[in-house]
Residue frames as a rotation matrix with the C-alpha (Angstrom) as fourth column:
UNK 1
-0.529 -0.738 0.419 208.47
-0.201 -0.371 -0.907 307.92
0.824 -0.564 0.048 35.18
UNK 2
0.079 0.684 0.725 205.44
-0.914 -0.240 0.326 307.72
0.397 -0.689 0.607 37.13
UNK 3
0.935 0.268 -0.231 205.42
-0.234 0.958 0.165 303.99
0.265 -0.100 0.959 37.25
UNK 4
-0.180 -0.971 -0.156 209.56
0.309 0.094 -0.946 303.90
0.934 -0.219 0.283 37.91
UNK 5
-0.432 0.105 0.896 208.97
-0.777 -0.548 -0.310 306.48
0.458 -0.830 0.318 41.21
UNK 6
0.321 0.805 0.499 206.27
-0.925 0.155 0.346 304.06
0.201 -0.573 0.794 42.31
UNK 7
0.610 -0.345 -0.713 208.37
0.148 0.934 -0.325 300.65
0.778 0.092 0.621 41.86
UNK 8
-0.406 -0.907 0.110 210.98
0.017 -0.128 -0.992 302.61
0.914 -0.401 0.067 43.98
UNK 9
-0.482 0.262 0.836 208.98
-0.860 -0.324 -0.395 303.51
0.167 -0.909 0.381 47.06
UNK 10
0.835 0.516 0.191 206.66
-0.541 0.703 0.462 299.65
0.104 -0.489 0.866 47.09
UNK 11
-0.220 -0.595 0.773 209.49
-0.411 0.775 0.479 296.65
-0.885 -0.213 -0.415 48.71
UNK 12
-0.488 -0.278 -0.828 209.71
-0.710 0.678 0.191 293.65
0.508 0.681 -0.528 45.51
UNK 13
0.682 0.573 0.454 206.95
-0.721 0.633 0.282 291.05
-0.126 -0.520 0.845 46.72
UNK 14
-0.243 -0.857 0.453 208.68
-0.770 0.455 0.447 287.86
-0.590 -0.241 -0.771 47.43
UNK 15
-0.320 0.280 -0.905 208.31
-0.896 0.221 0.385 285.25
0.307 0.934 0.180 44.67
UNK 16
0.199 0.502 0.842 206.47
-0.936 0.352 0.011 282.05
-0.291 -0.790 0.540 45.74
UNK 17
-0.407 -0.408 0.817 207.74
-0.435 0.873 0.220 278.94
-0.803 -0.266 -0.533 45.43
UNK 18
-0.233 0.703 -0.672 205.82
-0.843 0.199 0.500 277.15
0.485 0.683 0.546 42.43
UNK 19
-0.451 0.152 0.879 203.86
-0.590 0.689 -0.422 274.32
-0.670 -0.709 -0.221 43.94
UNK 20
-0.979 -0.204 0.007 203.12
-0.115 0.578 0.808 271.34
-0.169 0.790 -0.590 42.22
UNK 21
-0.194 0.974 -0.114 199.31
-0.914 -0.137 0.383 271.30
0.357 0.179 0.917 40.72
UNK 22
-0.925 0.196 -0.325 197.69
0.274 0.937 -0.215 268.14
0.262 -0.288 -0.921 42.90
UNK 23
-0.016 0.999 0.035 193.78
-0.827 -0.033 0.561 267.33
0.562 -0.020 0.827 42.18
UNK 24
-0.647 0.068 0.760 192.32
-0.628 0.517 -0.581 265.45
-0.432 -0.853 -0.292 45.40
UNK 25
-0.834 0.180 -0.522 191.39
-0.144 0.842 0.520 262.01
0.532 0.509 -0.676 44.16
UNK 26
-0.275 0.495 -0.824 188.93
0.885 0.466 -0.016 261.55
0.376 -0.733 -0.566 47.57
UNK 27
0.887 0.460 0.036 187.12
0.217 -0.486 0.847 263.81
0.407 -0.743 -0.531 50.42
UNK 28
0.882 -0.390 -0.263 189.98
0.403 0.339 0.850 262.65
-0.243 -0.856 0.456 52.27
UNK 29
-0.122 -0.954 0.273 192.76
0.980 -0.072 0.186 264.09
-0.158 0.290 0.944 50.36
UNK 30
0.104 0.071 0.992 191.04
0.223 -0.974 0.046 267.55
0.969 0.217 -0.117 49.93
UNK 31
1.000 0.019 -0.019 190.71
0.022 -0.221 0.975 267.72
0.015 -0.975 -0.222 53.86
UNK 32
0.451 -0.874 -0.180 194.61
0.827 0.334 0.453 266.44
-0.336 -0.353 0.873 54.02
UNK 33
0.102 -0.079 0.992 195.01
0.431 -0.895 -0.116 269.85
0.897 0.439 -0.057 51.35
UNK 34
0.395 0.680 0.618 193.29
0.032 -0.682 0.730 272.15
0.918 -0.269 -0.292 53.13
UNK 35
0.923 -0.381 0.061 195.26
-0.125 -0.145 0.982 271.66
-0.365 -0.913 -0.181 56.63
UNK 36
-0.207 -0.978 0.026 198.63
0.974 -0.204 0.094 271.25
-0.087 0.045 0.995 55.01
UNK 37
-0.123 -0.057 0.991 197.70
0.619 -0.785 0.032 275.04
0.776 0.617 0.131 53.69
UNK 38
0.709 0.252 0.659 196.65
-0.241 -0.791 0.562 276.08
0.663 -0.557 -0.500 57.14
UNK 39
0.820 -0.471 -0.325 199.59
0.548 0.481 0.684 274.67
-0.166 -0.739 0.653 58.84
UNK 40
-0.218 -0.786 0.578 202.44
0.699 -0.539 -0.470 276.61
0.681 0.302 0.667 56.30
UNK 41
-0.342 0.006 0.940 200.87
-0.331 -0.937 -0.115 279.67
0.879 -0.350 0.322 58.25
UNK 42
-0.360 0.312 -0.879 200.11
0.762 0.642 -0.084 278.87
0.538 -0.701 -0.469 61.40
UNK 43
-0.868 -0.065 -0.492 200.17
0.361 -0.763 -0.537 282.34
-0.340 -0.644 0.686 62.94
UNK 44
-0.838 0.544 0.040 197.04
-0.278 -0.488 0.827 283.07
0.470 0.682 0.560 60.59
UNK 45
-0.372 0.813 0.447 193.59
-0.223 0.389 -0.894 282.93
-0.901 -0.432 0.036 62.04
UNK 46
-0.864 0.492 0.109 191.04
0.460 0.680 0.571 280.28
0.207 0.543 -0.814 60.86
UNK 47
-0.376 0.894 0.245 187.45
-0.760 -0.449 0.470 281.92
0.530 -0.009 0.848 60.22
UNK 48
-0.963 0.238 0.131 185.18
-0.015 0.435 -0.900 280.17
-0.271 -0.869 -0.415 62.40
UNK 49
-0.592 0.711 0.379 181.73
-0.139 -0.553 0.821 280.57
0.794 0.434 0.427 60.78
UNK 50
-0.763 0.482 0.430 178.81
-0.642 -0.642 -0.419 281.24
0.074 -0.596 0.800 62.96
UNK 51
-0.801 0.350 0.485 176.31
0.271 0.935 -0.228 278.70
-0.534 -0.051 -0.844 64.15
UNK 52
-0.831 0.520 0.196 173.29
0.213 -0.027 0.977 278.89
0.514 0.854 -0.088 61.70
UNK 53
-0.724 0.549 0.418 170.35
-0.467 0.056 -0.883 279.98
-0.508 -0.834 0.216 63.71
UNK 54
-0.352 0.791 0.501 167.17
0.360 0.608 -0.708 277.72
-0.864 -0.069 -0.499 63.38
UNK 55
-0.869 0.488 0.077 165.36
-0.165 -0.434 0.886 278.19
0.466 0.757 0.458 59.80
UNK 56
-0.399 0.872 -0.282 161.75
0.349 -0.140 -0.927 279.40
-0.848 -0.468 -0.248 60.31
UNK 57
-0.407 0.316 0.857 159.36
0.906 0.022 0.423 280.17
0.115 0.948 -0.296 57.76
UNK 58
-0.869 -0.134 0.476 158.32
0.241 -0.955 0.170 283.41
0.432 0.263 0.863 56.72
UNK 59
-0.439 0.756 -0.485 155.41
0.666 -0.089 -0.741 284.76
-0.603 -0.648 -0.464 58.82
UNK 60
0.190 0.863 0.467 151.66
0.975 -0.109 -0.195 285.44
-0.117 0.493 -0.862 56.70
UNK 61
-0.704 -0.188 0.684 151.42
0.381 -0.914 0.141 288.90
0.599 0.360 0.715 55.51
UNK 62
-0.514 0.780 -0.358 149.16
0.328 -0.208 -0.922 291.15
-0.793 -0.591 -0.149 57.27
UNK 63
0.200 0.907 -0.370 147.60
-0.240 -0.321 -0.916 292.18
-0.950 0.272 0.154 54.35
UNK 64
-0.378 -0.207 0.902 146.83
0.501 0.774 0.387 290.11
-0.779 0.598 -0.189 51.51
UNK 65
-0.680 -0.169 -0.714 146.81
-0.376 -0.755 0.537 292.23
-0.630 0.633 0.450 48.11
UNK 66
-0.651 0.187 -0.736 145.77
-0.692 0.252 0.676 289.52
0.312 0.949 -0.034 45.57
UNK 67
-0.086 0.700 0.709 142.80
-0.719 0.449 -0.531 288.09
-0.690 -0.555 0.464 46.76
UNK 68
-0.892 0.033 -0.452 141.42
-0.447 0.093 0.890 285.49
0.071 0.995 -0.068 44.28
UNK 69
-0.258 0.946 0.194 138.04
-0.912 -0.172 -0.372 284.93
-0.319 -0.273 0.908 43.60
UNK 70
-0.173 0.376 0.910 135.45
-0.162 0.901 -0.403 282.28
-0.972 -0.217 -0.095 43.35
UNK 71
0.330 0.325 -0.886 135.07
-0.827 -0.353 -0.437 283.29
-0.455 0.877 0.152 39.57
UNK 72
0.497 -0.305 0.813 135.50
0.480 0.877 0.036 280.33
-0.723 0.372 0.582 36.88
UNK 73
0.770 -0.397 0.499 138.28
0.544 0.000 -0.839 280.77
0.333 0.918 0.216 34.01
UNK 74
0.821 -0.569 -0.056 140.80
-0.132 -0.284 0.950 281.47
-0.556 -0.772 -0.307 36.12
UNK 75
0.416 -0.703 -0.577 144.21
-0.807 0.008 -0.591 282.07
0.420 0.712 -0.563 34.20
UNK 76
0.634 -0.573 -0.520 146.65
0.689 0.724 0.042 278.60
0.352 -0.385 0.853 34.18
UNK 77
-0.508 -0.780 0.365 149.33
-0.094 -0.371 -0.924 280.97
0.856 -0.504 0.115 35.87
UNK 78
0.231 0.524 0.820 146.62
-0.841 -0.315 0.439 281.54
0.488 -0.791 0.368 38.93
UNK 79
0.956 0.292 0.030 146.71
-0.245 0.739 0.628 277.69
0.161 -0.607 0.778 39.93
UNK 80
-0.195 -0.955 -0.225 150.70
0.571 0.076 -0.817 277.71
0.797 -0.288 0.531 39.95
UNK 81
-0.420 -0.088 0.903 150.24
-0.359 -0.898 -0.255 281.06
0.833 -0.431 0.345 42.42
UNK 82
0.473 0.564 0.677 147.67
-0.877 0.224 0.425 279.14
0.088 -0.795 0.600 44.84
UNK 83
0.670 -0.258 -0.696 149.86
0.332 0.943 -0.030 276.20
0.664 -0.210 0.717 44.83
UNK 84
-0.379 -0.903 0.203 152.75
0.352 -0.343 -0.871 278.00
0.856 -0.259 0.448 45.94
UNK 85
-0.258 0.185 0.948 150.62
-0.598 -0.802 -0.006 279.64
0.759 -0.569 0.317 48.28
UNK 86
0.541 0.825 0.163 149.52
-0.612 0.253 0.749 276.83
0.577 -0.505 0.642 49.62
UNK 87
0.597 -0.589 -0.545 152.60
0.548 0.795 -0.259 275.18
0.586 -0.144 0.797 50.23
UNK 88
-0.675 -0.697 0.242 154.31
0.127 -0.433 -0.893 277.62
0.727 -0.572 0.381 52.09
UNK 89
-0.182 0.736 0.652 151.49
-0.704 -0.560 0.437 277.37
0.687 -0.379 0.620 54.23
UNK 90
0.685 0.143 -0.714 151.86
-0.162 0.986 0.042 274.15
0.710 0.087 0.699 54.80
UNK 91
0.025 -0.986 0.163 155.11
0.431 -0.136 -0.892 274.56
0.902 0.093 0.422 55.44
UNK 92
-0.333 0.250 0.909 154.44
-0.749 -0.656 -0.094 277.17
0.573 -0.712 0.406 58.35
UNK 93
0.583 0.805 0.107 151.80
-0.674 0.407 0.617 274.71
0.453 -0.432 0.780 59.88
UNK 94
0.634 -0.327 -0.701 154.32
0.402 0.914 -0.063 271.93
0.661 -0.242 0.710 60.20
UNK 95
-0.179 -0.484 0.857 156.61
-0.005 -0.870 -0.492 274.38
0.984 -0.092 0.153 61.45
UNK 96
-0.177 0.474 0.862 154.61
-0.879 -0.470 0.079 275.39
0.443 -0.744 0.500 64.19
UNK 97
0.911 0.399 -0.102 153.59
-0.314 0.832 0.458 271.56
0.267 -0.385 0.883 65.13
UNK 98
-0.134 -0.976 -0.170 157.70
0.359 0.112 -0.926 271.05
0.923 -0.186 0.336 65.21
UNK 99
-0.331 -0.192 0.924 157.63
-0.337 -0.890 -0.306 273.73
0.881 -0.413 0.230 67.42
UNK 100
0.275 0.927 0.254 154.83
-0.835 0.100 0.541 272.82
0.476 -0.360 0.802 69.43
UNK 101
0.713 -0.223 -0.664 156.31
0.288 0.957 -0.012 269.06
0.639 -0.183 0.747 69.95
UNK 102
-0.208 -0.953 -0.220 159.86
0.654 0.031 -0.756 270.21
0.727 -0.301 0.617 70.78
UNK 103
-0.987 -0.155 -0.031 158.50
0.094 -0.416 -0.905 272.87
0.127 -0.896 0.425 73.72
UNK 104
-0.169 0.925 -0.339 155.60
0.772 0.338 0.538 271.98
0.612 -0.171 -0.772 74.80
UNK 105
-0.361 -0.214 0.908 154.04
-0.202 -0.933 -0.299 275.03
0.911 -0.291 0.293 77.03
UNK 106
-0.877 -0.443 -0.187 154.15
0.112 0.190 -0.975 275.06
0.467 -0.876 -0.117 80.34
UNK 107
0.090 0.983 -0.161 150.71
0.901 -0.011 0.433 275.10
0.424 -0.184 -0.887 82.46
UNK 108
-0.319 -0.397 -0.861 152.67
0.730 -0.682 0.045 278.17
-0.605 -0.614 0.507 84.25
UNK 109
-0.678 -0.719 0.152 152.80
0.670 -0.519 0.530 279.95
-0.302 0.462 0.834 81.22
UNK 110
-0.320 0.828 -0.460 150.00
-0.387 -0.558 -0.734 283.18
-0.865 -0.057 0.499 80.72
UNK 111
-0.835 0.319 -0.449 148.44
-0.539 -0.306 0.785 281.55
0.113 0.897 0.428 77.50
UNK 112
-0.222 0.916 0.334 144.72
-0.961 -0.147 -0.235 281.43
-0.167 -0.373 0.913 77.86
UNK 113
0.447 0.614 -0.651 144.11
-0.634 0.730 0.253 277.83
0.631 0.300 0.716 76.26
UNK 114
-0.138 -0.565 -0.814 146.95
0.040 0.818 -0.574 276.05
0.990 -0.112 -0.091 77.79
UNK 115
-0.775 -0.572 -0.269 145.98
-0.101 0.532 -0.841 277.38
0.624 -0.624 -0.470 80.63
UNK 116
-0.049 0.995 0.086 142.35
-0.998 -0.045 -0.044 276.75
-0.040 -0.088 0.995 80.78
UNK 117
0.339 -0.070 -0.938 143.54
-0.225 0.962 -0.153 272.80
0.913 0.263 0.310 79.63
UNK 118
-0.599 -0.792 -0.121 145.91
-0.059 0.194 -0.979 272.83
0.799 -0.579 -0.163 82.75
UNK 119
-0.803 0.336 0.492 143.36
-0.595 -0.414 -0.689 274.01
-0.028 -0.846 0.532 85.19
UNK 120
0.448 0.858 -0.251 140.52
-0.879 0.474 0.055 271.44
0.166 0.196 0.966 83.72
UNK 121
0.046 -0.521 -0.852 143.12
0.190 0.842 -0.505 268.78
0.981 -0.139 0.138 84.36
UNK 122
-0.888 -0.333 0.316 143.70
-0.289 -0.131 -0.948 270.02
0.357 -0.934 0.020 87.85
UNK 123
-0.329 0.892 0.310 139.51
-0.944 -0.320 -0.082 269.84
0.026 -0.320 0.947 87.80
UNK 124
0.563 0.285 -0.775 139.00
-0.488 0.872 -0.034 266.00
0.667 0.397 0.631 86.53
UNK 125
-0.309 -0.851 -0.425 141.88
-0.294 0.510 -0.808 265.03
0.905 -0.125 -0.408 88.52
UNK 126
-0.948 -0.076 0.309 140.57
-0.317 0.126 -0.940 265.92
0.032 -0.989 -0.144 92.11
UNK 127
-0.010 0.899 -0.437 137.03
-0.996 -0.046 -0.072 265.11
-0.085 0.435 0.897 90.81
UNK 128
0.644 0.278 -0.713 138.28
-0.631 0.719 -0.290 261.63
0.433 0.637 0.638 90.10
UNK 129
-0.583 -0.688 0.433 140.13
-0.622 0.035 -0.782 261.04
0.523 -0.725 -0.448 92.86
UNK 130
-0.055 0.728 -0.684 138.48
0.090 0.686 0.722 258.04
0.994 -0.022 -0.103 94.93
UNK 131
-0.815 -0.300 -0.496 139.89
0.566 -0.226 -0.793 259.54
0.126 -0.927 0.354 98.45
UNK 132
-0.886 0.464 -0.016 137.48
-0.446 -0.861 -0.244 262.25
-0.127 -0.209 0.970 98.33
UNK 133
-0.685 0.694 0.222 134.56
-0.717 -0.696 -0.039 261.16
0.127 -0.186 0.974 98.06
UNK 134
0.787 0.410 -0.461 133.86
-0.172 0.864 0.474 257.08
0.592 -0.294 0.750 98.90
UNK 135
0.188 -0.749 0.636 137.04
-0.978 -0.082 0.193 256.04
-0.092 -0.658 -0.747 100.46
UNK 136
-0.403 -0.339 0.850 137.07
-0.674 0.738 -0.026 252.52
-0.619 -0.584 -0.526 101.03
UNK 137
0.207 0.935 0.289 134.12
-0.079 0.311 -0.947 251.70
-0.975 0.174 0.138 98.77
UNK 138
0.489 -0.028 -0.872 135.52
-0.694 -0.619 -0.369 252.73
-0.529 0.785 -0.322 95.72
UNK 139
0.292 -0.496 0.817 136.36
0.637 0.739 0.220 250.15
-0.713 0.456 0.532 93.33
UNK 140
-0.458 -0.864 0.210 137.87
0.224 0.116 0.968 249.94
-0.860 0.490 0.141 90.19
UNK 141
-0.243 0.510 -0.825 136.90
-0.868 -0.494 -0.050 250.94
-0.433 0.704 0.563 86.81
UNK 142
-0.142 -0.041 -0.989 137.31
-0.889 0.445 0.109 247.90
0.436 0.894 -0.100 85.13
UNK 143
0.118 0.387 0.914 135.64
-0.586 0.771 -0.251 244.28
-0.802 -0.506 0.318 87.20
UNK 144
-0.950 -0.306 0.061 135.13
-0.311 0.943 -0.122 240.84
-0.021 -0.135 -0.991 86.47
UNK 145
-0.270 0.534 0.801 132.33
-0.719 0.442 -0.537 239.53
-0.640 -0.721 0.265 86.38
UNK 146
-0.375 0.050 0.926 130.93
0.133 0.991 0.000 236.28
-0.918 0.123 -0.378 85.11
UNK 147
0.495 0.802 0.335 128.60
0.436 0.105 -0.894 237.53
-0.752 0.588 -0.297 82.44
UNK 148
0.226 -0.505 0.833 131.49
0.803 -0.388 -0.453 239.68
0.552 0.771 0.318 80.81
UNK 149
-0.502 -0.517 -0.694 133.48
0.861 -0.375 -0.343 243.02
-0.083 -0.769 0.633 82.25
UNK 150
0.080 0.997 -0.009 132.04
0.994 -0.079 0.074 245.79
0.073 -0.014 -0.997 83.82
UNK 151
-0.231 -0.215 0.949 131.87
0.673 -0.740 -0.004 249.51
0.703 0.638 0.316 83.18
UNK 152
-0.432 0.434 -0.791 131.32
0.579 -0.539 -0.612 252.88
-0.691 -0.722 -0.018 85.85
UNK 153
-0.123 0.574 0.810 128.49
0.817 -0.405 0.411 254.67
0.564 0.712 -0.419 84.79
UNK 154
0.005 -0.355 0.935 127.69
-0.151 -0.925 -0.350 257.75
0.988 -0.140 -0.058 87.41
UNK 155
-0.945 -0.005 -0.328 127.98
0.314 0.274 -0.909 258.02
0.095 -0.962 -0.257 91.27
UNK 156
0.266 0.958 -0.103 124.63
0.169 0.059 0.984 257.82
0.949 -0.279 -0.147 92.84
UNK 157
-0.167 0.155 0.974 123.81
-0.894 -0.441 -0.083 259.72
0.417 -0.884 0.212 96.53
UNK 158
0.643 0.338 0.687 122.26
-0.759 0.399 0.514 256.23
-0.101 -0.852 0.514 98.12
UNK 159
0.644 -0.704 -0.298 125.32
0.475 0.674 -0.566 254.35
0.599 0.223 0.769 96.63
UNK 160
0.657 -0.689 -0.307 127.67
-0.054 -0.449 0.892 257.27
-0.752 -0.570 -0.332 99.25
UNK 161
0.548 -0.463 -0.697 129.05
-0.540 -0.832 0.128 258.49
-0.639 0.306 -0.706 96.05
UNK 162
-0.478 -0.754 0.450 130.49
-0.067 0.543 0.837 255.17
-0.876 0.370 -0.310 94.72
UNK 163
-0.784 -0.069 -0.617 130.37
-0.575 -0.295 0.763 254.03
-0.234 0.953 0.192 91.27
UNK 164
0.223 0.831 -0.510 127.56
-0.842 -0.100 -0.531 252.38
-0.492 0.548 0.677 89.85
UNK 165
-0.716 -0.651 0.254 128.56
-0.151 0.499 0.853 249.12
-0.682 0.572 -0.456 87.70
UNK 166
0.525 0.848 -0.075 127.15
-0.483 0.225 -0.846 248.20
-0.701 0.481 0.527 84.39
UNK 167
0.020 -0.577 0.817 127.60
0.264 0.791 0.552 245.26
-0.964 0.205 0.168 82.62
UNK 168
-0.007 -0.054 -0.999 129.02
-0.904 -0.426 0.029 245.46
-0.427 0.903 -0.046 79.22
UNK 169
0.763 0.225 0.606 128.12
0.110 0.879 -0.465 242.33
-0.637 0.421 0.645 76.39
UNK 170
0.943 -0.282 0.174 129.85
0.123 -0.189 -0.974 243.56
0.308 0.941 -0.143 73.69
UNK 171
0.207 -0.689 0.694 133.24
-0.978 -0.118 0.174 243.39
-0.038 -0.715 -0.698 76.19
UNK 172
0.875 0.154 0.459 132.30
-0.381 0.804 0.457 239.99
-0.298 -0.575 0.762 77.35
UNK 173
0.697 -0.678 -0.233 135.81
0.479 0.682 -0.553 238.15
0.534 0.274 0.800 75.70
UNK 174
0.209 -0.732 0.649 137.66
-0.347 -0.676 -0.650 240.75
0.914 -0.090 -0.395 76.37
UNK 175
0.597 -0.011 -0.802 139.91
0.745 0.376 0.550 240.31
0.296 -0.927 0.233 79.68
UNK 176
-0.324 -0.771 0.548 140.86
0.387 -0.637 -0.667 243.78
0.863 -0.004 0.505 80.56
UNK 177
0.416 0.593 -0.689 140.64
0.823 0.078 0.563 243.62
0.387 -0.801 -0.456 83.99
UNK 178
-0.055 -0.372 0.926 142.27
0.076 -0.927 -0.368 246.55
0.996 0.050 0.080 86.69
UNK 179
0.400 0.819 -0.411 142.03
0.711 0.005 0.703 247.78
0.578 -0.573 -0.580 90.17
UNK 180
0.540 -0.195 0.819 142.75
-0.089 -0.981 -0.174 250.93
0.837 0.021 -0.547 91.91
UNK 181
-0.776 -0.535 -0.335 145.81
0.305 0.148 -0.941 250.87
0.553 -0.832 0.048 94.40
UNK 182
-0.756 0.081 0.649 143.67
-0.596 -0.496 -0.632 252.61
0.270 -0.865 0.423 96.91
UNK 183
0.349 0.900 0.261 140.95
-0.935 0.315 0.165 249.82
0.066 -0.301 0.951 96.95
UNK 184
-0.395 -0.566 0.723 141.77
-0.905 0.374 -0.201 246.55
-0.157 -0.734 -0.661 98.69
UNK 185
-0.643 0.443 0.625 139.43
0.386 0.892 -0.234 243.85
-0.661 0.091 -0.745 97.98
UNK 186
-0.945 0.318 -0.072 137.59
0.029 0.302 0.953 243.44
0.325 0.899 -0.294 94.25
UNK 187
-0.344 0.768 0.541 134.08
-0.634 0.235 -0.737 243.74
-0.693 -0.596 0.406 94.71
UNK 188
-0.914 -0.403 0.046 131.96
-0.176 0.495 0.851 241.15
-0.366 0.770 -0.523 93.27
């Protein structure tokens, strides 16, 4: 009776059409599927899934349980365990060099090395600047000269700060020659 009462009170689902069994031969014919089926309903929403966010690699324990020692006769399970370890280490490292490539950090940014690197570039830069401290005088790194090409070694007080040349031998074929925009005439 129970099962009579309950037939009476649910509607009679509506019987579905039989549809003919069809196995997609191609890519292309499941895809052609798969939108006829969302088209019969249209009024249905289409999940959407969620962009995937970026895979990163798990980040080092802070505290490592299973040391392993320097000890010899190490079980053959141990050297499966330190592979594994080592490869997800690996793994991390490259990681982080990804990283590293794809945003490089900013000289702005508050981290002590990058910006100790930034500020030693700012040092080398005006340091090596030929305005400041010969002007006119200041040649090029790289000369000419007959015997083979020459090299700046340091700036010297009775030279008014210019460079020094010294000849390299071991150059001498070479033609890599140069000359700083701000200096006008080659010395020779």
């Amino acid at each position: 009776m129970a099962s009579s009462a309950a037939s009476a009170v649910r509607p009679p689902r509506p019987k579905k059409e039989p549809q003919a069994l069809i196995i997609p031969k191609n890519a292309a014919e499941e895809q052609k599927l798969k939108l006829e089926r969302l088209m019969k309903n249209p009024d249905k929403t289409v999940p959407i899934p969620e962009k995937m966010s970026e895979w990163a690699p798990r980040p080092p324990p802070e505290f490592v349980r299973d040391v392993m020692g320097s000890s010899a006769g190490a079980g053959s399970g141990e050297f499966h365990v330190y592979r594994h370890l080592r490869r997800r280490e690996y793994q991390r490292q490259d990681y982080m060099d990804a990283m590293a490539e794809k945003d490089p950090v900013s000289p702005k940014s508050s981290h002590p090395v990058a910006l100790r690197r930034h500020l030693g570039q700012r040092r080398r830069r005006k340091r090596r600047s030929p305005a400041s401290s010969c002007g006119d005088d200041c040649r090029s790194q790289w000369l000419p000269a007959a015997q083979g090409l020459r090299k700046p070694s340091t700036r010297s007080k009775e030279n008014g700060g210019c460079l020094n040349l010294v000849s390299i031998p071991s150059l001498a074929g070479h033609n890599q020659v140069g000359s700083h925009p701000d200096c006008p005439r080659p010395r020779q």
